[in-house]
N, C-alpha and C positions, 0 to 999 in steps of 0.2 A: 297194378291198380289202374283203372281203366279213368283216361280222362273226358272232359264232358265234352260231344263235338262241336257247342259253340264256340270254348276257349280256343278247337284248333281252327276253326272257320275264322276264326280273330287272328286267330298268328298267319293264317297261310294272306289274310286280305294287309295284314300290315307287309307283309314278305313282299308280295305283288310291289307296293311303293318304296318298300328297303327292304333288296336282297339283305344287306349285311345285321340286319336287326337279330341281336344275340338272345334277346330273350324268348321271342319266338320261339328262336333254332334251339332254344333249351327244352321248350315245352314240344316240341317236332321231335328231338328225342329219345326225349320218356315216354311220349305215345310209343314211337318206334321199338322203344327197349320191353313194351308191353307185347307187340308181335310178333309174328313170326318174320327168319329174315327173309324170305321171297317176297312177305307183304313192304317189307322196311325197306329191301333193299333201295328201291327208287329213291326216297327221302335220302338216305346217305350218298347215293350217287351226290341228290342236289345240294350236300352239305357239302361233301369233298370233292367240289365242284365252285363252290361259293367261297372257301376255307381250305382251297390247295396247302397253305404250308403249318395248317394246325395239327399239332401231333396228339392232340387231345381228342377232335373228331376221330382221326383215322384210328387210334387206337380203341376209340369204343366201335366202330363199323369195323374193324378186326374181329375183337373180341366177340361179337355177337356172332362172326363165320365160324369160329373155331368152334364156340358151342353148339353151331350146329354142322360142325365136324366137316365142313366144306373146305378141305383144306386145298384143293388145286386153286378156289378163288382166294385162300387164305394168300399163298405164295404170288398170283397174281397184284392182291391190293400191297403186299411190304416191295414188289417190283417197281410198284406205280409209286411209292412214297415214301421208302427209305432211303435214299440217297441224299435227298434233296430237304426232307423234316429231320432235320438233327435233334429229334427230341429223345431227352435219355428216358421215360418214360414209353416212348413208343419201340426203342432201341431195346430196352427191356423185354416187352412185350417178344418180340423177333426172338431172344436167344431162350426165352420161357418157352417159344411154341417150338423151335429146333431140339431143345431138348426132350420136349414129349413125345414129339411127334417121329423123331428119325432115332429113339432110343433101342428099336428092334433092327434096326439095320448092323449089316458085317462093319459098316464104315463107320459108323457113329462116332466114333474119336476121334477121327482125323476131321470129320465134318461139323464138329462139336469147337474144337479146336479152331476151322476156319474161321467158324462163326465168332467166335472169340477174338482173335486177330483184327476179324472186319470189323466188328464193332469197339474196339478198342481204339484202332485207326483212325475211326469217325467219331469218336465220342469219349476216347479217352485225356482229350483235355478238359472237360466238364468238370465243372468244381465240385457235382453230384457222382462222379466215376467210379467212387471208393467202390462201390459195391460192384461194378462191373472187373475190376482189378482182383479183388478177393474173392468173387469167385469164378474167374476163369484160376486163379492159386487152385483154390479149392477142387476145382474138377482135375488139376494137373497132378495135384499128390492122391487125388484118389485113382490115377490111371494105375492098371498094374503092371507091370514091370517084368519078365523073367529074363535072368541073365543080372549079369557085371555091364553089358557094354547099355544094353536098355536103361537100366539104373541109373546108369550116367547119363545115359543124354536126358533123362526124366528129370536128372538135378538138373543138368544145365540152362533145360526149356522155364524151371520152376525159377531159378536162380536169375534168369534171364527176365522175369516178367518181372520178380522183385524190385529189380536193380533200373527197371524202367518206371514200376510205380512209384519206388521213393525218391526220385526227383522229378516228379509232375504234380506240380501244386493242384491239392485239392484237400477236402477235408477229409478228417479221420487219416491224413497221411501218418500219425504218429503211432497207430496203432498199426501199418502196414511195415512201418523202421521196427518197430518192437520184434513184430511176427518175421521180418527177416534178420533180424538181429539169433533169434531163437533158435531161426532154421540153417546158418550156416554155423552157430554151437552145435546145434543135432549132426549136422556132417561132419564135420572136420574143424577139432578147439582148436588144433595149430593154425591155421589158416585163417578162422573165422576171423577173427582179429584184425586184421590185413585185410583183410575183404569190406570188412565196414568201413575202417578207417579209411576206405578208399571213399567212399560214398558217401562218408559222412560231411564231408563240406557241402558238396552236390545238396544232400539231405537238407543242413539246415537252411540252404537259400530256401530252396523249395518250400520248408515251412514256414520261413519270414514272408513269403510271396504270396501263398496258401493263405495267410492273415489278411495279406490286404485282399488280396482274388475275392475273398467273404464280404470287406466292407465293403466294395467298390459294386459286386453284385448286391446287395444286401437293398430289397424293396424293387428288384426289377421282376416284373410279372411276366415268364417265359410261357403260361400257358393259352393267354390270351388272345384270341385269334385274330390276324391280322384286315383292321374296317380300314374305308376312306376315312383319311382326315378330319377330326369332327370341331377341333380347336377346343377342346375342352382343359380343365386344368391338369386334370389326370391323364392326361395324353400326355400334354406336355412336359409334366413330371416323369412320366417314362422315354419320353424322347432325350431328356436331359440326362437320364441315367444311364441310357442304352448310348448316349456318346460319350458320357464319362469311362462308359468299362471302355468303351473301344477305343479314347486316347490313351487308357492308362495302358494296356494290351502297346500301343503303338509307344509309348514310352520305354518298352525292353524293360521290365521291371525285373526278370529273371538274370539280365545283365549279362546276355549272353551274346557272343559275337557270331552265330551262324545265323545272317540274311533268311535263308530257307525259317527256320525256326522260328524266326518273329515275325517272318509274313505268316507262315501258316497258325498259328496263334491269332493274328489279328482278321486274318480271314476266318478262323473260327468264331469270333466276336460277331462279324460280320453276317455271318452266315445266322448266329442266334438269332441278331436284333432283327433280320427280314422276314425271321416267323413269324413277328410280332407286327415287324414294321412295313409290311411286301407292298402298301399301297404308298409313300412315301419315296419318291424318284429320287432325290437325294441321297440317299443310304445306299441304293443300287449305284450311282452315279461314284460316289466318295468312294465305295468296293474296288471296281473298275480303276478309279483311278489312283488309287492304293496300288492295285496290281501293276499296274505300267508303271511307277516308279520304281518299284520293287524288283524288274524288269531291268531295265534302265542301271539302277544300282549294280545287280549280279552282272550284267554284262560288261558294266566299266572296270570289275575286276575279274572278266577272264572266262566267268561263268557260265558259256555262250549256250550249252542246253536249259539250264535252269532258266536263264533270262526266256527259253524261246517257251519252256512251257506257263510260266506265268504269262507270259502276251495269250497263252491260249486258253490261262484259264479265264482272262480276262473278256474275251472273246467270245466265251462260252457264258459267263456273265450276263453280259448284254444280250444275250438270243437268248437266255432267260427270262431277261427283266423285258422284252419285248412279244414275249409268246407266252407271257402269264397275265398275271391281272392287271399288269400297266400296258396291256395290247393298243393304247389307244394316246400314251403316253409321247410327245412328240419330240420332246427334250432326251427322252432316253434315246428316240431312231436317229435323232441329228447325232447325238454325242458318240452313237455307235456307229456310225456311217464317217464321222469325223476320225474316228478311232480307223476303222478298215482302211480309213484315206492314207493317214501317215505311214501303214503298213504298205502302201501300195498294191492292196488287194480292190484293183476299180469293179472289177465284177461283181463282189461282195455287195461294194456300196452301191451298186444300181439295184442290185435286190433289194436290198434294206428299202429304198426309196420306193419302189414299186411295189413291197408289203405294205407300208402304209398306206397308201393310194387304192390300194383294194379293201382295204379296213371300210369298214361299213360304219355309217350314221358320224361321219367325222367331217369336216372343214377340210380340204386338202391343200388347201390357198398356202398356205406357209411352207408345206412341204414342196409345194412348184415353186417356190421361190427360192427354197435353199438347193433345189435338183438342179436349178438352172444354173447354182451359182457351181453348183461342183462340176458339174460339166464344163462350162467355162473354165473350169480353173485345171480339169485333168486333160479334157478331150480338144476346147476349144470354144467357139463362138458358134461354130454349126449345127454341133450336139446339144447348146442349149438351147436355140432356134426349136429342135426338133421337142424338147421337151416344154415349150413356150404353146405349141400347139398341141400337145394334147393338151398342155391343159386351159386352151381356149376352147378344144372341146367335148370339156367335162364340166355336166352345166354346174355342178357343184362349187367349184372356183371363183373367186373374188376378184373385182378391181385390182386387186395389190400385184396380179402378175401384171399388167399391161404396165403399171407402173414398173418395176420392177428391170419388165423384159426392156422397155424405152432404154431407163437409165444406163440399161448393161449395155445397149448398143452405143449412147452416146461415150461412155466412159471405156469401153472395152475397143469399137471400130469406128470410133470418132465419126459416125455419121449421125450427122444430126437431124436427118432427113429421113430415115430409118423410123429414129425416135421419133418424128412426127406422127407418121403413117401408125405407128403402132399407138398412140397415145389417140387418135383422132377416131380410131377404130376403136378403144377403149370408151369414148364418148359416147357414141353410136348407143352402146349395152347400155354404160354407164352413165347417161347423161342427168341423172336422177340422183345421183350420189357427189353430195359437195365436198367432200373429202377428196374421192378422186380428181373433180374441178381443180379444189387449191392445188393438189400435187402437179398437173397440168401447168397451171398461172406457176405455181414456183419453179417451175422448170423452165418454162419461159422465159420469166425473170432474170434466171443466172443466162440465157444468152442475149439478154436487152435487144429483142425483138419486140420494140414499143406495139407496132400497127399488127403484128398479129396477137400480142396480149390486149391489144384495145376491141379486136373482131372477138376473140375467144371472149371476154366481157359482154358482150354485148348478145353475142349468142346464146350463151349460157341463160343469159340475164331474161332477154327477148322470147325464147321459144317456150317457156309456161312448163318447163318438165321440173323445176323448184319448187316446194311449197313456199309462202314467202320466210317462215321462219326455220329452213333450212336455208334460204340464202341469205341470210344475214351475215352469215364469212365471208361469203363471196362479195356482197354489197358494202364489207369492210376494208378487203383487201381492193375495192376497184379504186374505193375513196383514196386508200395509200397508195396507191398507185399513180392517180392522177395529182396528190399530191407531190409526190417528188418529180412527174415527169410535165403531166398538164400545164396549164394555165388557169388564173382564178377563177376563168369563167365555165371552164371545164369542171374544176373541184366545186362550186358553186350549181353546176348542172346535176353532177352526183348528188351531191349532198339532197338537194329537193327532191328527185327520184329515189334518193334512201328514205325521205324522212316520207316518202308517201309506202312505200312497203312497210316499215316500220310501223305505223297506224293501223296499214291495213292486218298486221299480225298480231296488234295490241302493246303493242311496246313501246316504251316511253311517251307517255300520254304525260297529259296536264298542265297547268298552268307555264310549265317554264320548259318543255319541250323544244322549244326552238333554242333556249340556252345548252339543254342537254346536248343537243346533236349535234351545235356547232362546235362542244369540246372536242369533239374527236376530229376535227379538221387541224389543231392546232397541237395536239398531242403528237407524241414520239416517245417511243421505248414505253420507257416509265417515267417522262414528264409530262406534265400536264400543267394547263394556263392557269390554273385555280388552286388557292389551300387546301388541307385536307378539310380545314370546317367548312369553306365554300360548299366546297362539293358535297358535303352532307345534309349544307342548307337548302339547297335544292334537289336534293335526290339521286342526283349521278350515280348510274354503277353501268359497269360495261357492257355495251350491247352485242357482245360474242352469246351467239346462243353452241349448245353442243348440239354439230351434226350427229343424224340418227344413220343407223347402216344396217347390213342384211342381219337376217335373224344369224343370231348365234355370236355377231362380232360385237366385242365389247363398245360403245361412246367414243366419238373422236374427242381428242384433246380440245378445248381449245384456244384457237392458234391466234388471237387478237385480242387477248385480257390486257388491258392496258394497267390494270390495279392491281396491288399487291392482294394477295391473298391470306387470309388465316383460318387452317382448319377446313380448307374449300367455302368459304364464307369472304365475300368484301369486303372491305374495312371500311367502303364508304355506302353501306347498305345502313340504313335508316333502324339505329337499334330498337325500338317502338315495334318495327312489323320482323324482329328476330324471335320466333321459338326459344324460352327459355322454362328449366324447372322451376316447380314454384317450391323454394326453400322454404317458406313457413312450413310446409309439413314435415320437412326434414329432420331427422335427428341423430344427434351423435352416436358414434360407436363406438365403445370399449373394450380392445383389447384385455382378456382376462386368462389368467389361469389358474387359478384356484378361486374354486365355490362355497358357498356358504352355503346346507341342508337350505333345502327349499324354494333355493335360488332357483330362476329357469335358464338353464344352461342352454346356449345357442354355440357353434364351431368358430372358438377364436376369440368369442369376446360376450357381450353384450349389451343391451342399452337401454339410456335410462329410464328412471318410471315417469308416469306420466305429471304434470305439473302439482296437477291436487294430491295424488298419490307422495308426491317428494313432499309438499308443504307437511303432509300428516306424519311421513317419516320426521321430519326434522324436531316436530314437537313433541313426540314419541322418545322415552327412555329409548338408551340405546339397551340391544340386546342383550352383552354383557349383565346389565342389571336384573333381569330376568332369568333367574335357575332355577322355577318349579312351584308349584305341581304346573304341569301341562295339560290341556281342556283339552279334550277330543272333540272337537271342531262339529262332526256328525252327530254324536248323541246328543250334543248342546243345541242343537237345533233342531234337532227331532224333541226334545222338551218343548223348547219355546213352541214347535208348531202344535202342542198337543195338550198347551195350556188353554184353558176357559176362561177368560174372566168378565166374574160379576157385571151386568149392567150397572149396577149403584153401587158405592162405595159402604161398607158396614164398617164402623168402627170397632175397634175391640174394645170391652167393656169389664170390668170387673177384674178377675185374677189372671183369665184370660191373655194370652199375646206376652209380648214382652216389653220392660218397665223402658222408657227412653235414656234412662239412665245410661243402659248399658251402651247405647248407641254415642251418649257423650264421653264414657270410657275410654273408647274406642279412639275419640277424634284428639282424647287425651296422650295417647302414647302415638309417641317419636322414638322411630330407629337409629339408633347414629351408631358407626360403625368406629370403632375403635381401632387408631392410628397403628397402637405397637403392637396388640397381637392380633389383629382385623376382626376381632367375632363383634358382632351386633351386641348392644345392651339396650335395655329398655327405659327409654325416662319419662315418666310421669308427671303431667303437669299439674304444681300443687301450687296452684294460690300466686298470688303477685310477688310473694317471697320470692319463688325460685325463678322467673321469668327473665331476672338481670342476670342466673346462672346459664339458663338454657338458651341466650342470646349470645354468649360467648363460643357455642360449640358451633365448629365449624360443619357445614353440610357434608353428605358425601359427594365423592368427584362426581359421580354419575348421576345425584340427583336433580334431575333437571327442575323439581316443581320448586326447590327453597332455596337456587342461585338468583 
């Protein structure tokens, strides 16, 4: 069915500003599934490009090659995506096209066979496996046999698959104990006996295990292709669930003592949730460091190969998690470069550091800053010297190395003199960025060099490269400054000079401005000369503004809030000019779970009617009282609109109409409902006789009009 090209001209212009936008890529591949695949192929290239570890893409850009019998690209795309999409889904697909496709061939059973093994391997812990276990059974009793010694090894191969799938928790395992229950009666009743009995403890963990493997998976969406982070709820309900299987996995719930067995188990978890989860560094990270314990473990008892190929699947991990879709990810290349350090692999880790450094459209400031630290710490002080200049000159890089490379010369070769030249040279670039200033004066600071933190003040202050309300830190920290070192008439020179930049930026104006400004000559820490109501009566709140910095770096802290905070709000900020909801329109929500016909049902609860609405309910029988007939709402009002009436009122006259009698009849009978066996009777009012009777009977509960 051919779709309309504005809806694709709509998905490909949303695609343009979100690659990962799924409903698009939905409607991109039913166009697709309409074409042929030379025209498609491009579009799936760009899907299993977007959606590397979706086993649901790649099995339908499979499926569309097979149909058109392209089977050398078939083999290429399951090269490019089965190892690595552990989907039993796509896994399927693989041993469906093996067995069509290679059933003319002399080898076909052995290569039938492999295929079965291999995917067994990779995908025989899936709590969905049954079907990949019963029928590789299935293909193994239908091989034929000629000969005694054939025969036998045909049992043993069959006997042998059995015996591995009734202790692998999954479902339908009870019908796989049934079917080798069956089959080792059909060989030999002496023995059969003995052969289960052996299995069957094996067996029944596996299906107490099988039980929970179901609840613990039960609501995790394996098919769902892996987006950036969106923070939604259903995200996070699957994050929740995809760490539940995997502590529970790490819990040994099989309750078995081979190491290997419970890593690989939990590395299968592992390996699930990254389908899902592959933009998520954590989940890569937590893998990784899963594996190096697991490592660590095998080796302290003896297990010196096992230990060294988990370091290398670890290993192999991170080259993963850094050459897929977290290419840009900076916490994986540190974690992984930290990893290669403990190995003592230094070469490794200068690569890693120097992939990222050519990574394109990135910030590389923090990776100069941790290269120089490793350097220092493997090679030396002159190796990081060396990596200090490149990246002075790579114009990409930030203040934070100058910083950075000073501190490492003052704390690593205690020249302080070093650290000058580098910091004075960082000014030069940087002399525009009050962040790097403060870091400068705090470094200063810590070696109570008073007359050169008074020139660097004064420089910074004097040559016009601050706007004035970026130096409001700096015009902070000179006041504390001269506070603890100057004299009054110094702190007294500042202060005037602050309180004329301060104007000139807009900040604290008004009537009681010279009270404001003079608090902060007198303050420390978090004391202050005033109460908290003082300082509300005249307005105080701290005059720290937050430096700006180059594009892409997040807002410097900032480093002079003398007032407690709450919520990043003042506490002595004037509540009158605070942004607040307006609760009059507010209204409650009710948790509900069971409706009443009619109700309007909203997710979880909902809320109440509106005020006039509630008053008319409350006066209103309750609905209990009401059981029939019921008006049909529509033709009742298709009447009423379709009534005429009379301009003048005509009386009816003569036999005509009906006598009003019947109308007092009417107002005559009262229902009351009778206590013992509840049916209605009707009482008639006759006369002032029965009036002291009919005053005795009690109303019914629900009648609202005669309580």
């Amino acid at each position: 069915m051919a779709i309309n090209p504005d809806r694709i001209n709509a998905a490909h212009s949303k695609l343009a500003e979100d690659p990962h936008d799924v409903d698009s890529w939905l409607l991109l591949i039913k166009h697709a599934q309409c074409r042929s695949i030379d025209e498609a192929r491009e579009t799936y290239e760009q899907l299993v490009q977007t959606f590397p570890t979706c086993g649901r893409y790649w099995k339908t850009y499979i499926e569309q090659e097979i149909r058109a019998r392209n089977y050398e690209r078939v083999e290429k795309l399951f090269q490019r995506c089965l190892i690595r999409v552990l989907s039993i889904d796509l896994w399927k697909t693989y041993l469906l096209y093996v067995k069509e496709t290679k059933a003319s061939l002399p080898t076909y059973k052995e290569k039938m066979a492999q295929a079965y093994d291999f995917a067994l391997d990779k995908m025989g812990l899936d709590i969905q496996s049954h079907t990949l276990w019963s029928d590789y059974i299935k293909f193994l009793k239908g091989v034929e046999a000629i000969g005694s010694f054939a025969e036998n090894q045909k049992i043993a191969a069959i006997r042998k698959v059995y015996q591995r799938a009734v202790i692998n928790p999954m479902m339908n395992i009870e019908s796989l104990w049934k079917e080798y229950v069956t089959f080792e009666q059909s060989i030999n009743p002496m023995i059969a006996e003995k052969l289960t009995q052996e299995r069957s403890r094996d067996y029944m963990n596996a299906r107490r295990v099988a039980k929970e493997y179901e609840a613990v998976t039960r609501g995790l969406n394996k098919t769902h292709p892996s987006v950036p982070p969106t923070g939604t709820q259903e995200e996070h309900k699957q994050v929740e669930l995809w760490h539940s299987y995997i502590n529970w996995e790490k819990s040994n719930p099989l309750k078995v003592e081979d190491p290997a067995l419970i890593a690989k188990r939990v590395m299968f978890a592992y390996e699930q949730s990254l389908l899902c989860l592959g933009h998520h560094p954590d989940i890569w990270y937590e893998a990784a460091t899963f594996l190096q314990e697991s490592s660590k473990t095998l080796q302290e008892k003896g297990d010196v190969d096992s230990s060294k190929l988990f370091l290398d699947q670890a290993s192999q991990l991170f080259e993963r998690a850094v050459t897929g879709v977290l290419n840009k990810c900076t916490l994986l290349y540190f974690t992984y470069a930290d990893f290669e350090e403990q190995n003592m692999k230094f070469e490794k880790v200068h690569k890693i550091y120097q992939d990222f450094l050519e990574v394109p459209n990135t910030d590389p400031t923090l990776c100069y800053v941790q290269y120089m630290k490793f350097c220092r710490r493997a090679e030396g002080i002159k190796s990081a010297r060396n990596v200090f200049k490149k990246a002075r000159e790579d114009e990409r890089s930030n203040f934070h190395v100058y910083v950075s490379a000073a501190l490492m010369e003052y704390y690593s070769s205690k020249d302080k003199n070093v650290a000058f030249r580098i910091f004075d040279l960082g000014l030069r670039k940087f002399g525009s960025s009050s962040e790097f200033i403060l870091a400068y004066l705090d470094y200063l600071s810590h070696l109570n060099e008073d007359n050169n933190t008074r020139v660097l003040f004064e420089r910074v202050l004097t040559q016009g490269t601050l706007e004035p309300k970026d130096s409001m830190e700096v015009w902070n920290k000179f006041l504390e400054f001269e506070s603890n070192i100057g004299d009054l008439a110094s702190v007294v020179k500042v202060e005037k000079r602050r309180a004329g930049i301060l104007e000139e930026a807009g900040i604290a104006v008004g009537e009681n401005k010279h009270t404001i400004q003079v608090i902060d000559r007198y303050k420390f820490m978090s004391l202050l000369p005033l109460t908290t109501e003082e300082l509300k009566s005249i307005g105080y709140q701290a005059l720290s503004i937050p430096t700006t910095t180059r594009a892409g770096q997040m807002p410097a802290k900032t480093v002079n809030s003398a007032l407690p905070t709450t919520n990043g709000h003042s506490n002595y900020l004037d509540p009158d000019h605070i942004p607040r909801p307006d609760f009059s329109q507010m209204v409650p929500f009710k948790p509900k779970v069971n409706w009443r016909p009619g109700e309007f049902m909203l997710p979880g609860g909902g809320f109440p009617l509106p005020p006039a609405a509630q008053e008319l309910v409350q006066v209103l029988p309750p609905p209990t009282c009401f059981t029939g007939p019921h008006v049909i709402v529509e033709k009742l009002c298709d009447i009423f609109d379709k009534i005429r009436l009379p301009d003048n009122f005509q009386p009816a006259s003569g036999g005509e109409g009906h006598p009003t009698k019947l109308f007092d009849l009417a107002k005559s009978v009262h229902w009351i409902v009778d206590q013992e066996s509840g049916r209605k009777r009707k009482s008639m009012g006759r006369g002032d006789d029965d009036s002291d009777d009919d005053s005795n009977i009690s109303a019914p509960t629900n009648d609202v009009y005669r309580k």
